[in-house]
PDB file of N, CA, C and O in Angstrom, chain B, residues numbered from 101:
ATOM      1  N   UNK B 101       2.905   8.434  19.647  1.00  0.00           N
ATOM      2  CA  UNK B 101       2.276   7.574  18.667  1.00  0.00           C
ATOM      3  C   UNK B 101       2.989   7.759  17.320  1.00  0.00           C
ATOM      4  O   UNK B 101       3.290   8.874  16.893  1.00  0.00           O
ATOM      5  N   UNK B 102       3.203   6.803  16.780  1.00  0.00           N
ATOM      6  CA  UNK B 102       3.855   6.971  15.518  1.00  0.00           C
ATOM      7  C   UNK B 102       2.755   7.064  14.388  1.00  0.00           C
ATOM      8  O   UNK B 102       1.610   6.634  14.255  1.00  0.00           O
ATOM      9  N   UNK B 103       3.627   7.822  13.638  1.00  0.00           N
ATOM     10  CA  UNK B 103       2.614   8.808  12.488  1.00  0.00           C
ATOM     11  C   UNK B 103       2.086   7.449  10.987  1.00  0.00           C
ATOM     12  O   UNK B 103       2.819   6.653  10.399  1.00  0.00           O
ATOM     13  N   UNK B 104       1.173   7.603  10.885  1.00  0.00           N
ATOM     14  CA  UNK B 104       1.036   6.173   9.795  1.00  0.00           C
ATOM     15  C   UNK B 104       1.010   6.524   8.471  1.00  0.00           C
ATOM     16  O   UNK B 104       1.095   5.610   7.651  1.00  0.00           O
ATOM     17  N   UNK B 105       0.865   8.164   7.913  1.00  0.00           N
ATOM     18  CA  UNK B 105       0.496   9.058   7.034  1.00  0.00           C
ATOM     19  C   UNK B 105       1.927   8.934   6.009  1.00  0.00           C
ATOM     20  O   UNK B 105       3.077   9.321   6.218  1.00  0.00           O
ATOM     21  N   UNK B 106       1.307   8.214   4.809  1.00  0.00           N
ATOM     22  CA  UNK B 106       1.735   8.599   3.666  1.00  0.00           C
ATOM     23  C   UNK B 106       1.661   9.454   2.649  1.00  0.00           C
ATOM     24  O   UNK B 106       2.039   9.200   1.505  1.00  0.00           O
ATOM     25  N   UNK B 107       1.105  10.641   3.075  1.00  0.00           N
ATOM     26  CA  UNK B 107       0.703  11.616   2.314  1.00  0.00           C
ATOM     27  C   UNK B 107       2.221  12.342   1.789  1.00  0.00           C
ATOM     28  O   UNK B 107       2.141  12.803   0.651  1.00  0.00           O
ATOM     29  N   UNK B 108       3.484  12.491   2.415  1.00  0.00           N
ATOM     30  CA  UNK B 108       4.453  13.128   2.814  1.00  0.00           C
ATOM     31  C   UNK B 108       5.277  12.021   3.165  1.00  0.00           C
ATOM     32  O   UNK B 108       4.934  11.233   4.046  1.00  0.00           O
ATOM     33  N   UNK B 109       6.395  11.907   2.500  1.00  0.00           N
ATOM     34  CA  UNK B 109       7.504  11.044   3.012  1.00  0.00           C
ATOM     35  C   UNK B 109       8.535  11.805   4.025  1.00  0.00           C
ATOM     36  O   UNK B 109       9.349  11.178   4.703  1.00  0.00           O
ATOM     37  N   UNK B 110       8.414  13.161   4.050  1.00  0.00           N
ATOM     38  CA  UNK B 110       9.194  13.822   5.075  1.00  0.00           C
ATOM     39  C   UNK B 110       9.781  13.460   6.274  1.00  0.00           C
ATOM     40  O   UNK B 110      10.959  13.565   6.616  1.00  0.00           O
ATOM     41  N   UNK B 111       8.579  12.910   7.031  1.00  0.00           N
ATOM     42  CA  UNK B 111       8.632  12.665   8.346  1.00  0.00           C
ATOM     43  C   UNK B 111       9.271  10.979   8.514  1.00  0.00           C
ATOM     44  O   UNK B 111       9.281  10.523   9.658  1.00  0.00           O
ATOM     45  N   UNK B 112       9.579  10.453   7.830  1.00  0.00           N
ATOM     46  CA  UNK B 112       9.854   8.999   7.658  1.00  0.00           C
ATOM     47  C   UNK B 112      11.279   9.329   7.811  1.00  0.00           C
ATOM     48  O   UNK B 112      11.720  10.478   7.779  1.00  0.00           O
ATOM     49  N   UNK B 113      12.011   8.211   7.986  1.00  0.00           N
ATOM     50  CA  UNK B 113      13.125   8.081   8.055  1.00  0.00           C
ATOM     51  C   UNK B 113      13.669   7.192   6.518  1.00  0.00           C
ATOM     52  O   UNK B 113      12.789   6.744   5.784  1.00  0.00           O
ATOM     53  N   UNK B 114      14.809   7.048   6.229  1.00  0.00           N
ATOM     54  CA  UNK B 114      15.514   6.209   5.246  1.00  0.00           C
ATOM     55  C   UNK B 114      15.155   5.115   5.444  1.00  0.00           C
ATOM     56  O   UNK B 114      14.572   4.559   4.514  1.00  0.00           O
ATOM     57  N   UNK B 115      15.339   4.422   6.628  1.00  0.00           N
ATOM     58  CA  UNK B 115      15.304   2.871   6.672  1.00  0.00           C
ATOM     59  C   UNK B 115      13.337   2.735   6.829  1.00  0.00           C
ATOM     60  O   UNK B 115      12.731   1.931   6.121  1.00  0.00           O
ATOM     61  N   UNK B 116      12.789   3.411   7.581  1.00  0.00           N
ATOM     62  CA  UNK B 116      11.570   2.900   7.170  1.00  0.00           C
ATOM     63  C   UNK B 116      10.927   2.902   5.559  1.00  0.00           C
ATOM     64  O   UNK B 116      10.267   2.014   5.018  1.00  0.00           O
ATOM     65  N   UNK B 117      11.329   4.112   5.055  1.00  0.00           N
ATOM     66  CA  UNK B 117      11.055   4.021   3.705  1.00  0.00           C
ATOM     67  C   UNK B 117      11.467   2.623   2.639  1.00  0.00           C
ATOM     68  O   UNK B 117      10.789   1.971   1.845  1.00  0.00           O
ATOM     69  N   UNK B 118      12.569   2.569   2.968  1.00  0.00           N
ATOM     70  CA  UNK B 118      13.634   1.426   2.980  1.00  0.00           C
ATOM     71  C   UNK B 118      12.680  -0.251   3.159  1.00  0.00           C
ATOM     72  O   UNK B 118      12.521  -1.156   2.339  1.00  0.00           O
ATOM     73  N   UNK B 119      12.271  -0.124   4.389  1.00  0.00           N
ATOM     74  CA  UNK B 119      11.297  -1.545   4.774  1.00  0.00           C
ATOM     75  C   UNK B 119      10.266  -1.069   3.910  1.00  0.00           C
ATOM     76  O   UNK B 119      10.069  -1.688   2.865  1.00  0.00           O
ATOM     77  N   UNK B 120       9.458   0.107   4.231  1.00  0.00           N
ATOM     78  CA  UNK B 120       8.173  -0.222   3.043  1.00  0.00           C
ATOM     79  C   UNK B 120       8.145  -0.477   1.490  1.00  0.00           C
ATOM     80  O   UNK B 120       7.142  -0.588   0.785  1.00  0.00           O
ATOM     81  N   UNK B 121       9.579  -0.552   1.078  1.00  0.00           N
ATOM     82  CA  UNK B 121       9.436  -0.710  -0.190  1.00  0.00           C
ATOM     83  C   UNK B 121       9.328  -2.343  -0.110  1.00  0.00           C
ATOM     84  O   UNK B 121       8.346  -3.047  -0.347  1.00  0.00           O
ATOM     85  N   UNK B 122      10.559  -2.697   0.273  1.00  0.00           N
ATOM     86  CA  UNK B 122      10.698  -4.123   0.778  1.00  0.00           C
ATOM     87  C   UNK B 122       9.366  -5.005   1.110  1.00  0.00           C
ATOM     88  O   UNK B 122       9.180  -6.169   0.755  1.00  0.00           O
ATOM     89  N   UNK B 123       8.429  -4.140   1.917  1.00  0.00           N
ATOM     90  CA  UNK B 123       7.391  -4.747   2.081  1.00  0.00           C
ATOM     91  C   UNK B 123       6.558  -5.124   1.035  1.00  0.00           C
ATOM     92  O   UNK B 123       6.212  -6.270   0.748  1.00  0.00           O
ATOM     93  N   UNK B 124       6.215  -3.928   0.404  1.00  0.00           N
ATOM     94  CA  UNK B 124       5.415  -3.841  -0.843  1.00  0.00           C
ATOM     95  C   UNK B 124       6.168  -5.074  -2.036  1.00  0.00           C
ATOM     96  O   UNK B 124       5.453  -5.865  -2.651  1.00  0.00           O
ATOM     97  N   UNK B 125       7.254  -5.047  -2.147  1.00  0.00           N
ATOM     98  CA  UNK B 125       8.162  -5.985  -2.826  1.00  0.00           C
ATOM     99  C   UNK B 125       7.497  -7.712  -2.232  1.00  0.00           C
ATOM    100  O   UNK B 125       7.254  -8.770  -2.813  1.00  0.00           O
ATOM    101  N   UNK B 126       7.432  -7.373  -1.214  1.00  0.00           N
ATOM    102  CA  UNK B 126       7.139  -9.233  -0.626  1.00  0.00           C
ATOM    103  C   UNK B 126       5.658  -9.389  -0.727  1.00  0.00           C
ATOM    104  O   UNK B 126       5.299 -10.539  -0.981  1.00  0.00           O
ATOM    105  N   UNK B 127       4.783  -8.562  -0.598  1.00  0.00           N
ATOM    106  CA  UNK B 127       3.442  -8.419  -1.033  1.00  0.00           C
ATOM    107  C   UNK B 127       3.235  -8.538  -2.596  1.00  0.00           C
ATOM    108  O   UNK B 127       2.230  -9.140  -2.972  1.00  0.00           O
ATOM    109  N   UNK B 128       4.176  -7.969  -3.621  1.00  0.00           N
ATOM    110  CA  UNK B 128       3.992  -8.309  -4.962  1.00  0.00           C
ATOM    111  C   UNK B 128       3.791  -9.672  -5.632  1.00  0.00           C
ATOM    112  O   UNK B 128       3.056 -10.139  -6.502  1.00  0.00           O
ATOM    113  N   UNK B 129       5.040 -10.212  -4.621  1.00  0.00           N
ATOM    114  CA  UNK B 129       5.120 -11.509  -4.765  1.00  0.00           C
ATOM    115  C   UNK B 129       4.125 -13.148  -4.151  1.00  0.00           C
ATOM    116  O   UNK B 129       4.160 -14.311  -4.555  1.00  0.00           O
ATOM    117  N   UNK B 130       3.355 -12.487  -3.074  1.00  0.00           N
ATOM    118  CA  UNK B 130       1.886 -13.051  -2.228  1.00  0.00           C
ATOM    119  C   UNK B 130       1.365 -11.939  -2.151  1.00  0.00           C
ATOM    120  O   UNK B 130       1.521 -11.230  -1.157  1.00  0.00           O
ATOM    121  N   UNK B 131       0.198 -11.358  -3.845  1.00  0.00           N
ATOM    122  CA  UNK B 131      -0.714 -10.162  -3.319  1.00  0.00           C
ATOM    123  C   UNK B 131      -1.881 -11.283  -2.456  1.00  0.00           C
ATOM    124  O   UNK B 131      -2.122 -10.700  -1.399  1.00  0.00           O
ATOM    125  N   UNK B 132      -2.397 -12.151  -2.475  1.00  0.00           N
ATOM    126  CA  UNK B 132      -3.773 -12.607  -1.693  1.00  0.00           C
ATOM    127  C   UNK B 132      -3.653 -13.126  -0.586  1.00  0.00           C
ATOM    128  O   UNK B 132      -4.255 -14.192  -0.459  1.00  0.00           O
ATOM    129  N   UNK B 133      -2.884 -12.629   0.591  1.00  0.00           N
ATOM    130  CA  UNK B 133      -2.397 -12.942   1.357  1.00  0.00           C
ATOM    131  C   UNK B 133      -3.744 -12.630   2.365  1.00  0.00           C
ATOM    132  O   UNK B 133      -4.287 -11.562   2.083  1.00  0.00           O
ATOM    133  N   UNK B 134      -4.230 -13.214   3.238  1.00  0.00           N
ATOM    134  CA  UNK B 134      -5.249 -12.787   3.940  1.00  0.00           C
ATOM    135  C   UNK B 134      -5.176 -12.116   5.383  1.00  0.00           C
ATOM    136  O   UNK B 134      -5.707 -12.545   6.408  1.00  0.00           O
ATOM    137  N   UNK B 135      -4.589 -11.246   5.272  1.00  0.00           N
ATOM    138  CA  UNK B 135      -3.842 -10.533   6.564  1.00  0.00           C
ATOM    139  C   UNK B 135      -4.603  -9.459   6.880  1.00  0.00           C
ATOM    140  O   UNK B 135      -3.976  -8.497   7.324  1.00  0.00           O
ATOM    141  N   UNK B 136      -6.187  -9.309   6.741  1.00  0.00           N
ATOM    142  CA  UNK B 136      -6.673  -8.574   7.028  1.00  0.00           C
ATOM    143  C   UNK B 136      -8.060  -9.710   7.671  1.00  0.00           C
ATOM    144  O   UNK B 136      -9.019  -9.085   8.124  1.00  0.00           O
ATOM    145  N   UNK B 137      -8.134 -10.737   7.698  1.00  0.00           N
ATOM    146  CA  UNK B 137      -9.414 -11.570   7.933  1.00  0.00           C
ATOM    147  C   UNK B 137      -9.741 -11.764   9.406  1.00  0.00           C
ATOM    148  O   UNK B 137      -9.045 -12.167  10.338  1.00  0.00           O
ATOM    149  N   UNK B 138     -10.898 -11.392   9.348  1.00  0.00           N
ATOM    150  CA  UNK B 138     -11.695 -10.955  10.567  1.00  0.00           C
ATOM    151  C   UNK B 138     -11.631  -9.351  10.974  1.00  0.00           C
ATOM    152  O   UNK B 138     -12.176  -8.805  11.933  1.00  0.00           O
ATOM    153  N   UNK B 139     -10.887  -8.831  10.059  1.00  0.00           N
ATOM    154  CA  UNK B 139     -10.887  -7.136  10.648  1.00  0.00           C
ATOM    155  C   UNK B 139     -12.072  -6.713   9.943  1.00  0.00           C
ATOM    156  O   UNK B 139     -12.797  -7.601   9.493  1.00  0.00           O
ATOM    157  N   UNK B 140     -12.403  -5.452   9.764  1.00  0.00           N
ATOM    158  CA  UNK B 140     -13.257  -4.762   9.395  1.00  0.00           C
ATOM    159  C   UNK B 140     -13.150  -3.430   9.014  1.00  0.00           C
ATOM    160  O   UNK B 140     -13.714  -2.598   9.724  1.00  0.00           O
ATOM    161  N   UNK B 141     -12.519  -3.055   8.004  1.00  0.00           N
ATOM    162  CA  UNK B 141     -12.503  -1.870   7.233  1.00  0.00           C
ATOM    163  C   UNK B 141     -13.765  -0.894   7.240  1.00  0.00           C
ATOM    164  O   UNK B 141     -14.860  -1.334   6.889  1.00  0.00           O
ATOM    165  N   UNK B 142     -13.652   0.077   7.532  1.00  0.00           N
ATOM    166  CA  UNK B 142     -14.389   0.942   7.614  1.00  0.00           C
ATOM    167  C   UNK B 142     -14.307   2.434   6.321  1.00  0.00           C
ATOM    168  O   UNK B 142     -13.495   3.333   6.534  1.00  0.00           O
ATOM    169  N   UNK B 143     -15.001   2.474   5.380  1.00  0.00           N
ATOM    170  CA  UNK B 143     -14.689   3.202   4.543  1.00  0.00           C
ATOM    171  C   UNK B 143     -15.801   4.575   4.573  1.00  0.00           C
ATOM    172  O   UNK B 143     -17.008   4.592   4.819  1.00  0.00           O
ATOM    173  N   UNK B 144     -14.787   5.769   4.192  1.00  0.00           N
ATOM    174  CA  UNK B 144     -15.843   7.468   4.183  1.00  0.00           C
ATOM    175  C   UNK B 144     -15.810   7.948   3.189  1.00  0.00           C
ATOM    176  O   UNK B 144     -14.631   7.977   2.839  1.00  0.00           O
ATOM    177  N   UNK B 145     -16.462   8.395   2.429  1.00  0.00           N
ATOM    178  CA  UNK B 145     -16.045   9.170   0.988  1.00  0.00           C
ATOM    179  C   UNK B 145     -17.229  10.493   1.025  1.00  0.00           C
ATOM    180  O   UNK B 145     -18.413  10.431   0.693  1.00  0.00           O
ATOM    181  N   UNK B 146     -16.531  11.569   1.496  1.00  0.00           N
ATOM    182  CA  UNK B 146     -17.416  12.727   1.529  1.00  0.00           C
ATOM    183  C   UNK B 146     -18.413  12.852   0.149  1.00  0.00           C
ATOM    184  O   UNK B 146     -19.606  13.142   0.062  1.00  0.00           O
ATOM    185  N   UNK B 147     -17.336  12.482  -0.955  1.00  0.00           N
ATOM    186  CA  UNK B 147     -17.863  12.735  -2.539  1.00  0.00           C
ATOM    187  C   UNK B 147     -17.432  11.195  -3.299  1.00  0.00           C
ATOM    188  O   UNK B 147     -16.496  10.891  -4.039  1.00  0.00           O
ATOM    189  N   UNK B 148     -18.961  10.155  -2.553  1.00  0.00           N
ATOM    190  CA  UNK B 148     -18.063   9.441  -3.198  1.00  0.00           C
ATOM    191  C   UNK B 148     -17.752   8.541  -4.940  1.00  0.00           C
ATOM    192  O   UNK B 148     -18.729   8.304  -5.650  1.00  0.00           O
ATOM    193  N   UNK B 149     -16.649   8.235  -5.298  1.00  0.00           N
ATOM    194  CA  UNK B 149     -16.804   7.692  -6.109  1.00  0.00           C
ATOM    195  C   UNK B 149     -17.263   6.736  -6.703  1.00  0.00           C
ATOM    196  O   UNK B 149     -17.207   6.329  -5.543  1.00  0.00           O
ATOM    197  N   UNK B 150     -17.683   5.908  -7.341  1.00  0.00           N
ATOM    198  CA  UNK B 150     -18.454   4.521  -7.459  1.00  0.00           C
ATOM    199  C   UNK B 150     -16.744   3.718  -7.808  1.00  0.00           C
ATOM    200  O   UNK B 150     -16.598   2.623  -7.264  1.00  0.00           O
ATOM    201  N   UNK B 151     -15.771   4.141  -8.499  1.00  0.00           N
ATOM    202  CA  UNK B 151     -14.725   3.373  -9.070  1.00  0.00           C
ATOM    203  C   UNK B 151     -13.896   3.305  -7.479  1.00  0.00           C
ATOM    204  O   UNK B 151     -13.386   2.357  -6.881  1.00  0.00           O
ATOM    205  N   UNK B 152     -13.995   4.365  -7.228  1.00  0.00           N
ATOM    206  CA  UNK B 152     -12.863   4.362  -6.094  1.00  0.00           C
ATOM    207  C   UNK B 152     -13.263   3.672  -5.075  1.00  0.00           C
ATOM    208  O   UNK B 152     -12.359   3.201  -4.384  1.00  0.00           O
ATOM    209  N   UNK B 153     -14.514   3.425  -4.706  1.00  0.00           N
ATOM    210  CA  UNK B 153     -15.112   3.109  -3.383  1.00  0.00           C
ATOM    211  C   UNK B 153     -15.179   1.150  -3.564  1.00  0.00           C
ATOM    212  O   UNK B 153     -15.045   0.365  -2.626  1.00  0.00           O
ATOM    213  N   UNK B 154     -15.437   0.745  -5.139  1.00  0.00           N
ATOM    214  CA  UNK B 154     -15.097  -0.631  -5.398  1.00  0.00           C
ATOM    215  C   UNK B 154     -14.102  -0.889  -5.349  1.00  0.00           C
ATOM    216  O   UNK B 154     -13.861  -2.050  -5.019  1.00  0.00           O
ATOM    217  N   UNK B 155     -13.188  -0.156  -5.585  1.00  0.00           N
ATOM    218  CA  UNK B 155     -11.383  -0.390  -5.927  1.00  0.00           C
ATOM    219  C   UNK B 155     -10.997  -0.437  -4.157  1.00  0.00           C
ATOM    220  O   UNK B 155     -10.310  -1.233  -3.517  1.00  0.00           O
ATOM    221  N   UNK B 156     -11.504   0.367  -3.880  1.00  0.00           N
ATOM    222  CA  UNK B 156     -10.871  -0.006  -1.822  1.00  0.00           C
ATOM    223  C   UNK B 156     -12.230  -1.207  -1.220  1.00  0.00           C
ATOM    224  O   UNK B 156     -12.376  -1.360  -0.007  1.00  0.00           O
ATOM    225  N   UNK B 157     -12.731  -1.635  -1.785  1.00  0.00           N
ATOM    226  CA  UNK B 157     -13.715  -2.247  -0.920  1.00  0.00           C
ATOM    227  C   UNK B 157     -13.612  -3.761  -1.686  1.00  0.00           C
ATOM    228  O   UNK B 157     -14.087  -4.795  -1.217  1.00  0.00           O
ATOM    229  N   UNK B 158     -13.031  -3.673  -2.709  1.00  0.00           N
ATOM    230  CA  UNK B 158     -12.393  -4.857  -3.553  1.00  0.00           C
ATOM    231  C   UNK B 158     -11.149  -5.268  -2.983  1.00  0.00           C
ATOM    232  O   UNK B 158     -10.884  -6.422  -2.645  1.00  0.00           O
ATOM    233  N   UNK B 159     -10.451  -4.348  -2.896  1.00  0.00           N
ATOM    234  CA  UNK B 159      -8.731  -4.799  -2.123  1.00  0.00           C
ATOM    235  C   UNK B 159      -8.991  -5.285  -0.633  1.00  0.00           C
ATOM    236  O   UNK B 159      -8.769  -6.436  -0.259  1.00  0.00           O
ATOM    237  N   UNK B 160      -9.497  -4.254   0.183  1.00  0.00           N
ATOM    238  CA  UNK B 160     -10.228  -4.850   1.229  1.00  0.00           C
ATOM    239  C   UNK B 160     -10.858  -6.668   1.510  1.00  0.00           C
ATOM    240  O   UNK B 160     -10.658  -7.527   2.369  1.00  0.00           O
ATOM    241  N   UNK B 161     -11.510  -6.586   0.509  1.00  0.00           N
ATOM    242  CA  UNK B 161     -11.940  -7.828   0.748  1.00  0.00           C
ATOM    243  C   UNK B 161     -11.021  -9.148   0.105  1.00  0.00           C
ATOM    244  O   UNK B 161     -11.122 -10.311   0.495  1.00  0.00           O
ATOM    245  N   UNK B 162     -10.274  -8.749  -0.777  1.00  0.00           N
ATOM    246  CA  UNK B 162      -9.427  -9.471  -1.440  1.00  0.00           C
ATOM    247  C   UNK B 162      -8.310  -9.845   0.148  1.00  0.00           C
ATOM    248  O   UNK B 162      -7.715 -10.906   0.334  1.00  0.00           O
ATOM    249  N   UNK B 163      -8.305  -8.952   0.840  1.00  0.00           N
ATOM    250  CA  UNK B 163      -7.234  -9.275   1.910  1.00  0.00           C
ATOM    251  C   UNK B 163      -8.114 -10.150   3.190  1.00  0.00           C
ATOM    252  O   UNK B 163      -7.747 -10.358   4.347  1.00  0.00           O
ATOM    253  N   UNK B 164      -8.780 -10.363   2.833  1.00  0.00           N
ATOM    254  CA  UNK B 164      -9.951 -11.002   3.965  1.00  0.00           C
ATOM    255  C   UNK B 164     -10.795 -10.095   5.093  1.00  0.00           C
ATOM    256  O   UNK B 164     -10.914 -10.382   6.284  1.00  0.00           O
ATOM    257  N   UNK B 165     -11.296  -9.038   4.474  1.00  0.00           N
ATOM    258  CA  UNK B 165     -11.792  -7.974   5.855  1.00  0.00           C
ATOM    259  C   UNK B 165     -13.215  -8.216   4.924  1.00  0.00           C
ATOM    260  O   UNK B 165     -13.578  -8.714   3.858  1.00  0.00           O
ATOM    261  N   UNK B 166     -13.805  -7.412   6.249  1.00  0.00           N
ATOM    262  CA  UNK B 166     -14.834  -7.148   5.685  1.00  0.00           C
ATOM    263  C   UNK B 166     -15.435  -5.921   5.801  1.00  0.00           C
ATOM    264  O   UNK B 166     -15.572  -5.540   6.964  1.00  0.00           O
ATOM    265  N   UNK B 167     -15.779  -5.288   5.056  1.00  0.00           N
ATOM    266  CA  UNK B 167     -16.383  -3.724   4.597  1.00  0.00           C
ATOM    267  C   UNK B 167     -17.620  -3.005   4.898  1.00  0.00           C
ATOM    268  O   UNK B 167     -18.671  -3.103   4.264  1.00  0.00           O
ATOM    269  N   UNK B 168     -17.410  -2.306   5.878  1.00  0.00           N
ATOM    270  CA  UNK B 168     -18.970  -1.020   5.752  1.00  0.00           C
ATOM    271  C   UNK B 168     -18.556   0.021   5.413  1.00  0.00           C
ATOM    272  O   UNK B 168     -17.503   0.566   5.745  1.00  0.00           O
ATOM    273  N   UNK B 169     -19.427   0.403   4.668  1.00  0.00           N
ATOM    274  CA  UNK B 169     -19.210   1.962   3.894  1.00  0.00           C
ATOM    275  C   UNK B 169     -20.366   3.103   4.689  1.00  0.00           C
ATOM    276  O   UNK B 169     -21.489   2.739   5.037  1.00  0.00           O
ATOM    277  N   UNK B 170     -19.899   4.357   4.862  1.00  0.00           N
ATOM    278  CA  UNK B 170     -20.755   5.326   4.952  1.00  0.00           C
ATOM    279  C   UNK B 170     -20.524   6.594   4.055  1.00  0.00           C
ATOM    280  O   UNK B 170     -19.462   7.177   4.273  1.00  0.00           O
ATOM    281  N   UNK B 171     -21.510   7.230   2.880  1.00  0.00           N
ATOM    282  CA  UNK B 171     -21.107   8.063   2.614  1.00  0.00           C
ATOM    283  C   UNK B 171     -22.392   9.071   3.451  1.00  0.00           C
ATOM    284  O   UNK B 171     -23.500   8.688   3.827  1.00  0.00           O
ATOM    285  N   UNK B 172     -21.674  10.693   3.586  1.00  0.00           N
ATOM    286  CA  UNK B 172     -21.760  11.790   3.560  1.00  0.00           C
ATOM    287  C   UNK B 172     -23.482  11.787   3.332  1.00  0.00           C
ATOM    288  O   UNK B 172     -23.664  11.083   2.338  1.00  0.00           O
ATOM    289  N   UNK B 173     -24.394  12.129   3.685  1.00  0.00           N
ATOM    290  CA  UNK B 173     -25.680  12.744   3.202  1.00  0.00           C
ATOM    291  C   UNK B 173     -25.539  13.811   2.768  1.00  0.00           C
ATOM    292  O   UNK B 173     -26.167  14.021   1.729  1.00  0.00           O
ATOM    293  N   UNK B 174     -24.751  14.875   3.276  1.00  0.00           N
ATOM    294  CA  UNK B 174     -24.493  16.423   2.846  1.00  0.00           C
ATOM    295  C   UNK B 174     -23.802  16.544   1.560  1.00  0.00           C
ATOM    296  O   UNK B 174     -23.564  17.727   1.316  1.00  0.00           O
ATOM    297  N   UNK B 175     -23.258  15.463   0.340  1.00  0.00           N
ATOM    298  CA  UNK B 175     -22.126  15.004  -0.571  1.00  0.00           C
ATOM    299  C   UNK B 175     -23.207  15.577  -1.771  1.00  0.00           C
ATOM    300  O   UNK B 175     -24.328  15.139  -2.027  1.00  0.00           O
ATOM    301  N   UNK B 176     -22.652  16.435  -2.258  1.00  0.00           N
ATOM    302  CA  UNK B 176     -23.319  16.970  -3.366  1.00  0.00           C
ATOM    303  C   UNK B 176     -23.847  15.712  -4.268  1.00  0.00           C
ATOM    304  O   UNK B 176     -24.845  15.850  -4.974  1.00  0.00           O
ATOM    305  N   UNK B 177     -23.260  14.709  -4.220  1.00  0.00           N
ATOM    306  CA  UNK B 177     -23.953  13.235  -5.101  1.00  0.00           C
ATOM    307  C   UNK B 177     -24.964  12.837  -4.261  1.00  0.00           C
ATOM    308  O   UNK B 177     -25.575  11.850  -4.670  1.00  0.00           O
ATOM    309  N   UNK B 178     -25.447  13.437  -2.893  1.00  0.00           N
ATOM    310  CA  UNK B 178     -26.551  12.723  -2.056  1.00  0.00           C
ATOM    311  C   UNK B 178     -27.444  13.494  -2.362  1.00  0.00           C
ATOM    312  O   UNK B 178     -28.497  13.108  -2.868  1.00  0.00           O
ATOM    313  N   UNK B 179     -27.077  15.148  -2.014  1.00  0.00           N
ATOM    314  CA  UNK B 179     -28.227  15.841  -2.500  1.00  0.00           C
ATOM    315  C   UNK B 179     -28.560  16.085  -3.960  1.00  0.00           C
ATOM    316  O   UNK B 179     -29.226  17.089  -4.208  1.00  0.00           O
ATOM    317  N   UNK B 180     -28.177  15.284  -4.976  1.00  0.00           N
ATOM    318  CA  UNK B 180     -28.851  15.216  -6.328  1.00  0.00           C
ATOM    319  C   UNK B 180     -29.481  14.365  -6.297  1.00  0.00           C
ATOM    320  O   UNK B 180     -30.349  14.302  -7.168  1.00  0.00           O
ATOM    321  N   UNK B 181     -29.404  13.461  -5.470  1.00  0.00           N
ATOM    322  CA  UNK B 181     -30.225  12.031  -5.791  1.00  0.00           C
ATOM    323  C   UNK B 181     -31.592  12.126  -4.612  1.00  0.00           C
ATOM    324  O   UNK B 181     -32.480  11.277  -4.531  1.00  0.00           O
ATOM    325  N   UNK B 182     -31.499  13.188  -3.887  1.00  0.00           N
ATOM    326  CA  UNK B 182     -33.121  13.643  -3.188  1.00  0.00           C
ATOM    327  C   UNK B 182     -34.403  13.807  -4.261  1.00  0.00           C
ATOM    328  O   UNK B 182     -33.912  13.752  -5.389  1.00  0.00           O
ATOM    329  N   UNK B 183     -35.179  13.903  -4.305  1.00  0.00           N
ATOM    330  CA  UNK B 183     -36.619  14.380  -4.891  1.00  0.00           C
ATOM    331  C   UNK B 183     -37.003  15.758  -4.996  1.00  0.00           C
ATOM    332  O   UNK B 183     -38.108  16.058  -5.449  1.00  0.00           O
TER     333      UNK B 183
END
């Protein structure tokens, strides 16, 4: 299975690095491209943010998906907001 993780460019090769720039380059140029419509994004945020969780659930939908979120009950922001 090929690795999808951008955390680390290590494991990539030149020329894929190479296409993803390229890609990102042709996406600059059509960002509202709807190449995600009918999928369904699935989003986790152990701790989550309110900015970060709109900012991926905004792009998300900007690409045509559509979004469920689950955060964490155990997320130190869940257990402050108990009684």
């Amino acid at each position: 299975m090929e690795t999808r993780s951008l955390v680390t460019i290590a494991k990539h090769t030149k020329e894929k690095l190479q296409y993803l720039i390229e890609m990102a380059q042709e996406f600059e140029m059509h960002p509202n491209r709807k190449i995600l419509d009918g999928k369904i994004v699935a989003t986790l945020f152990f701790e989550p943010s309110t900015r970060t969780r709109l900012s991926f659930e905004t792009a998300a939908n900007r690409l045509g998906a559509k979004v469920i979120g689950f955060a964490d009950p155990k997320s130190q922001a869940a257990q402050r907001a108990k009684p």
